[in-house]
C-alpha positions as CSV (number, residue, x, y, z in Angstrom):
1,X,0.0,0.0,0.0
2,X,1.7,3.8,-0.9
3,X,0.8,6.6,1.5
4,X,-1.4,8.4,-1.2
5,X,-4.0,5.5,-0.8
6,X,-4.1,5.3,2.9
7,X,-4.9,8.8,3.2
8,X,-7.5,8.6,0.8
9,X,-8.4,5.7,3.2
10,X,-8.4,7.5,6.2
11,X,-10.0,10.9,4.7
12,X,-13.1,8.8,3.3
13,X,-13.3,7.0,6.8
14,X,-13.0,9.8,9.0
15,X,-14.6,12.2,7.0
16,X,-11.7,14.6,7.3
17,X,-10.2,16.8,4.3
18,X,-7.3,14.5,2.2
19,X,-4.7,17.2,3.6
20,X,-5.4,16.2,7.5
21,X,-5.5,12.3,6.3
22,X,-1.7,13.6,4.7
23,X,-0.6,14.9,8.2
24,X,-1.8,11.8,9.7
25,X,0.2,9.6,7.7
26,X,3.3,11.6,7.4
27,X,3.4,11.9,11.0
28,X,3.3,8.4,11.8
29,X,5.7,7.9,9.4
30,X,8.2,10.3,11.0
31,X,7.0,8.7,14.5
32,X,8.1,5.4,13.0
33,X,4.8,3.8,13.7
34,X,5.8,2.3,10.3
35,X,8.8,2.0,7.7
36,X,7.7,0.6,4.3
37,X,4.5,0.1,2.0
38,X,4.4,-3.5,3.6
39,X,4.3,-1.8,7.6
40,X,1.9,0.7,6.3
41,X,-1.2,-1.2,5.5
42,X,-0.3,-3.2,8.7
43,X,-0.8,0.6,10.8
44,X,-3.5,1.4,9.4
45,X,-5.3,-1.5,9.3
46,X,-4.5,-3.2,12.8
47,X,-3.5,-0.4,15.1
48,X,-4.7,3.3,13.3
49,X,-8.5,2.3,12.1
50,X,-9.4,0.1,14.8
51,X,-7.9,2.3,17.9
52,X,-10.2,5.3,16.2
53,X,-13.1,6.6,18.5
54,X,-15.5,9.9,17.4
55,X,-16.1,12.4,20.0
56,X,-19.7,13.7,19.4
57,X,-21.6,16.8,20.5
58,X,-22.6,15.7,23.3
59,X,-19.1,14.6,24.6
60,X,-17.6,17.7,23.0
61,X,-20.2,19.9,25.5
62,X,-19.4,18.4,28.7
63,X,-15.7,18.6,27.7
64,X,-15.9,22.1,26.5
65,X,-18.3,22.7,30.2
66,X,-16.0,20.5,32.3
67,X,-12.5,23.2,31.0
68,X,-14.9,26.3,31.6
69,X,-14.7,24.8,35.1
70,X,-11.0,25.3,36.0
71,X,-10.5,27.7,33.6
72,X,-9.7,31.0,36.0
73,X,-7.6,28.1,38.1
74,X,-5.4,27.4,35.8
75,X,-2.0,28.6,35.1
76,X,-1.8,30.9,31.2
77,X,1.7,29.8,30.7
78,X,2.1,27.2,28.0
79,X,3.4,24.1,30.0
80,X,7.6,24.2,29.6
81,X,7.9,28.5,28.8
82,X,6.6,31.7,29.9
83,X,4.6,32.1,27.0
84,X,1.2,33.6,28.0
85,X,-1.5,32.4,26.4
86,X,-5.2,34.4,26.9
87,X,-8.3,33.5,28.0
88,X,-9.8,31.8,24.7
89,X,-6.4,29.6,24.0
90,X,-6.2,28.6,27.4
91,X,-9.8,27.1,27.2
92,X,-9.4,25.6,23.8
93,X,-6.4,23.9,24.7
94,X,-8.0,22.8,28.1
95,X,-10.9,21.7,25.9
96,X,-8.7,19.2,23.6
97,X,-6.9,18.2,26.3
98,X,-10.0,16.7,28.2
99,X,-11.2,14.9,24.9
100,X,-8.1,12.9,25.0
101,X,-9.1,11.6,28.2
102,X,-12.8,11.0,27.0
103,X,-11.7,9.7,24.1
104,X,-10.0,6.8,26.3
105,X,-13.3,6.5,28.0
106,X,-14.7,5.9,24.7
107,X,-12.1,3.5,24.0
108,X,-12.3,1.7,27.0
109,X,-16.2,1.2,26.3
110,X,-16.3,0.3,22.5
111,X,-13.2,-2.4,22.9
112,X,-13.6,-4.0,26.4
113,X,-17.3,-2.5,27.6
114,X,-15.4,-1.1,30.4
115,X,-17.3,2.0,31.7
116,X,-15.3,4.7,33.3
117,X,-15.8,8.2,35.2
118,X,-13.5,11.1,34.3
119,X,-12.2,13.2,37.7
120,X,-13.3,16.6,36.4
121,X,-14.0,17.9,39.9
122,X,-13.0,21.2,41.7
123,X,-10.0,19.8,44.1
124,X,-6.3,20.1,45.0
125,X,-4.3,19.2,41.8
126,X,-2.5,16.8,44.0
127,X,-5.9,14.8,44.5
128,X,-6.1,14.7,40.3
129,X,-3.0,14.7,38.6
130,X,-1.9,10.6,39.7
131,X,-4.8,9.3,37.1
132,X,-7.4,10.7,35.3
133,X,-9.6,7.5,35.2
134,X,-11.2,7.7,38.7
135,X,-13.8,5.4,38.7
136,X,-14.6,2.1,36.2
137,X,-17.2,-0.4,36.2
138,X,-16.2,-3.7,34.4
139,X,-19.2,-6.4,33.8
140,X,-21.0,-7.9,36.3
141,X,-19.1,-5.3,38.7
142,X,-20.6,-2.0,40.8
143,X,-18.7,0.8,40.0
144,X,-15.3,1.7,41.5
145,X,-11.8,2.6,42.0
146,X,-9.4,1.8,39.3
147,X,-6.5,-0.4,40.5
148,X,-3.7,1.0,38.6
149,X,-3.5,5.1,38.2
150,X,-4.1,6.1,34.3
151,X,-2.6,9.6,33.5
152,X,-3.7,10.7,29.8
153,X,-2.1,13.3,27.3
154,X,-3.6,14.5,24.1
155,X,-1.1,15.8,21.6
156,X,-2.6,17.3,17.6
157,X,-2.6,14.8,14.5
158,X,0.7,16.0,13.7
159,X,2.3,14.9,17.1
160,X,5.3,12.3,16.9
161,X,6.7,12.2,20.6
162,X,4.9,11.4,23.9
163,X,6.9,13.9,26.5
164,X,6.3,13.2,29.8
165,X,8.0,16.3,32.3
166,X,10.2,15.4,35.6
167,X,8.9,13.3,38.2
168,X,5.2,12.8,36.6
169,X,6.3,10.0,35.1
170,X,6.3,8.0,38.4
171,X,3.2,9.4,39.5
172,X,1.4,7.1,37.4
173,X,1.3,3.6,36.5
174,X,0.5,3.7,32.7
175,X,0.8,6.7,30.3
176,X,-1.7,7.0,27.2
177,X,-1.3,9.4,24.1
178,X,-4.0,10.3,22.8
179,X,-4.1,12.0,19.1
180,X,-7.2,13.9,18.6
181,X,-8.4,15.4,15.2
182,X,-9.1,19.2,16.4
183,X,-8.3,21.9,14.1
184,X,-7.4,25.4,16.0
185,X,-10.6,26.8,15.3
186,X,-12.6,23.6,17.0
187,X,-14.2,25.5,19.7
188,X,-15.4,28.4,16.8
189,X,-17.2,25.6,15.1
190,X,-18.8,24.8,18.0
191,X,-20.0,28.3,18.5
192,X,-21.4,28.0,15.3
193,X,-23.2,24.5,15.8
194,X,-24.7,26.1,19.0
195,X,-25.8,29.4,17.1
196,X,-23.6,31.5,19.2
197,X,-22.6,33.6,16.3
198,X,-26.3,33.4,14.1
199,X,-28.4,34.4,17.5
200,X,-25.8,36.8,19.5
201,X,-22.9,38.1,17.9
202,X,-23.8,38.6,14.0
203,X,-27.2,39.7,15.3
204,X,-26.1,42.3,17.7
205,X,-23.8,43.3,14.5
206,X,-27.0,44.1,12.8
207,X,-28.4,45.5,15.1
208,X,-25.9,48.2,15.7
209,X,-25.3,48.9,12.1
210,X,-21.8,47.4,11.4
211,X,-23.4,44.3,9.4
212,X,-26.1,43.8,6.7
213,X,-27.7,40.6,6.8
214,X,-26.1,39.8,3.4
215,X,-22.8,40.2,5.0
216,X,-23.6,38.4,8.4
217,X,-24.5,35.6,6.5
218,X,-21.2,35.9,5.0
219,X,-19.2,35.8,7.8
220,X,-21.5,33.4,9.0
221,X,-21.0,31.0,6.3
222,X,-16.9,31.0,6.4
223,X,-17.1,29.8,10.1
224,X,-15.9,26.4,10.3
225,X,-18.5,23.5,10.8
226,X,-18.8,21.0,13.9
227,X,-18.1,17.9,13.2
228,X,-18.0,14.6,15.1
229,X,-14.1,14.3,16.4
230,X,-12.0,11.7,15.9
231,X,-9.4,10.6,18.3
232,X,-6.9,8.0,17.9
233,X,-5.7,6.0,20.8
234,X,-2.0,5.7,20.0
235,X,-1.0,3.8,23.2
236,X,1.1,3.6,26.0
237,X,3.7,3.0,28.2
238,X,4.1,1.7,31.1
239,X,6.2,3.6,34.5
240,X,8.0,0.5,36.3
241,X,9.9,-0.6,33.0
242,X,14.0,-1.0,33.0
243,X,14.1,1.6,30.5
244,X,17.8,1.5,28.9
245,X,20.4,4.8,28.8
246,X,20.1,6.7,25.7
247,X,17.6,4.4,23.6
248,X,17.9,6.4,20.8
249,X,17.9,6.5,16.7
250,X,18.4,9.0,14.4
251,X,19.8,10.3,11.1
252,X,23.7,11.9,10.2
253,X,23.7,14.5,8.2
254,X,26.9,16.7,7.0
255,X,27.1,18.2,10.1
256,X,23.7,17.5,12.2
257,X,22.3,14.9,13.7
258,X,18.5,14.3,13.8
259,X,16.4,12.0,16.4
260,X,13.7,10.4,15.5
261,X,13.4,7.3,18.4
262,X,13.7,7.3,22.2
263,X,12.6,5.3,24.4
264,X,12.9,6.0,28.2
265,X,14.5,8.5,30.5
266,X,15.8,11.8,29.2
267,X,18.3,13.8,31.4
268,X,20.7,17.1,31.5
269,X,23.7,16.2,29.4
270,X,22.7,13.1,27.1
271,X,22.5,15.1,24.1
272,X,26.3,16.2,24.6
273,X,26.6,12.2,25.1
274,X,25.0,11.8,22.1
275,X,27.2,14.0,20.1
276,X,30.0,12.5,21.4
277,X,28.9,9.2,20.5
278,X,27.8,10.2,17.0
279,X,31.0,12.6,16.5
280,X,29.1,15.5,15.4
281,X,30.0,19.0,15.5
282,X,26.9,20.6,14.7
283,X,23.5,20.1,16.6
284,X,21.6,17.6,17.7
285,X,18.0,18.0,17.2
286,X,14.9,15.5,17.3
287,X,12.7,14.9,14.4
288,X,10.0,17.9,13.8
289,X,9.9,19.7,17.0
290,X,13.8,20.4,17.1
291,X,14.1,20.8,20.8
292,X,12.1,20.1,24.1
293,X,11.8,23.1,27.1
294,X,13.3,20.9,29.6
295,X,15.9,18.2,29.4
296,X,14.5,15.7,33.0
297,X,11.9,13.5,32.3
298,X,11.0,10.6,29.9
299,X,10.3,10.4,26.7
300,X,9.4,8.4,23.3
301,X,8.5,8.3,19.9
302,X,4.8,7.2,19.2
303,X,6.4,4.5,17.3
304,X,7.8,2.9,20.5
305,X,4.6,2.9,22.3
306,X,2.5,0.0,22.9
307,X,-0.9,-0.5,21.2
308,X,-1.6,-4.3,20.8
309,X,-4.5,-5.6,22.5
310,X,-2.8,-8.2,23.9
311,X,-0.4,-5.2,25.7
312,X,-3.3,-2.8,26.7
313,X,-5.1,-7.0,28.4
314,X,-2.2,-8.1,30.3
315,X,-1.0,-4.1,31.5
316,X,-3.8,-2.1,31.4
317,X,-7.4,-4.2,31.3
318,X,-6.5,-6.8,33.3
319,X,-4.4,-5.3,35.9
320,X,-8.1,-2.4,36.1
């Protein structure tokens, strides 16, 4: 199978325009979820398709409701710099962030008909940050605590690394990433599926003079539309492995080198290992995102992640 087919694949399946099917693709590529035409059919068709879930309105409300929550609690730095970010950003990026972790409900339910409760509520980030799945109900069971601590990260389609910062890697017992299929504009289109902009602002435009309704309906009509969202459950990892020192891959080039595969611990100083090792003169960089903010914590490519179901049965659903 050639890449130009599995994104027509994927865009037909998803419903998603051909270019977001290309990021897809390309991405997992450059993760090294696969290498050749041969390891390509084999993602898409045993470990991308099957380990997609759609996020409806409904689910997009209460996790658009549930990041409204915390919103004024929460810190407008972007994780890792002092970036501000205002008001609207902050809650979008909340927003996405949440539909990872109900996307893993979602995932939980349509593979194993595992129910599970999201911990959503005010409290002490201490109380919230080991797990993010805080109740389950398996068959023929009342609901309750999970036995292992789940923490959950949602990275953007175009994601290729799953960074865990510092000590939170410990705090948890199994990492998930979680790719979900939100353009920027996703809580705009919501606006618009909800008649924000139809009912309040356009109107109020009219009504002060600054619009005709030939130009609201304009403006109206270039707003992006809702749409069910997928997410794709990429996998895991899990926090007691014997993770080797400097697990790494990459490319040479004339005077760079590129990494494109870790797996385990990062730490101050391995990249000047690294270029020692490689004898390179130049930088070292890792594929697409160049560098990290910090250099203490763990880290891998999605490639390196688990994702069969016999991994997530014997680590994740079992152990539950």
């Amino acid at each position: 199978m050639h890449k130009i087919s599995a994104q027509k694949i994927i865009a037909t399946t998803l419903q998603i325009p051909q270019d977001s099917a290309e990021i897809i693709v390309n991405k997992a590529s450059a993760g090294q979820e696969f290498f050749d035409n041969v390891s390509l059919e084999t993602w898409l068709n045993e470990r991308f398709l099957p380990n997609i879930v759609l996020i409806d309105e409904v689910g997009y409300a209460k996790m658009c409701i549930d990041a409204l929550k915390i919103l004024k609690s929460t810190a407008a730095t972007d994780y890792g710099s002092s970036r501000q970010r205002d008001l609207g950003q902050l809650w979008g990026d909340m927003t996405r962030g949440y539909l990872a972790e109900y996307a893993f409900i979602l995932f939980l339910q349509k593979k194993w008909n595992i129910q599970a409760e999201l911990g959503h509520e005010k409290g002490e980030l201490k109380d919230y940050l080991p797990s993010d799945i805080h109740k389950i109900q398996k068959k023929l069971e009342t609901l309750r605590e999970p036995k292992i601590k789940i923490g959950i990260k949602g990275v953007k389609w175009n994601g290729i690394w799953f960074d865990i910062q510092g000590a939170q890697f410990h705090h948890s017992d199994i990492h998930v990433l979680v790719k979900v299929g939100t353009s920027r504009d996703h809580l705009f289109a919501y606006f618009k599926h909800i008649s924000v902009f139809k009912d309040k602002v356009l109107k109020k435009g009219i009504e002060l003079g600054v619009l005709n309704q030939k130009d609201a309906d304009i403006l109206f009509d270039n707003l992006p539309l809702f749409q069910s969202i997928p997410a794709y459950i990429a996998g895991f990892v899990i926090s007691n492995n014997q993770y080797k020192n400097l697990d790494y891959s990459g490319k040479k080039g004339r005077k760079n080198f590129t990494i494109n595969t870790w797996n385990g611990e990062i730490k101050s100083g391995d990249l000047d290992s690294i270029k020692k090792i490689e004898k390179i003169n130049g930088k070292i960089e890792f594929e697409g995102i160049k560098k990290f903010a910090h250099d203490k914590g763990y880290l891998f490519n999605v490639g390196n992640l688990l994702w069969e179901k016999k991994d997530w049965e014997k680590f994740v659903i079992n152990p539950l």
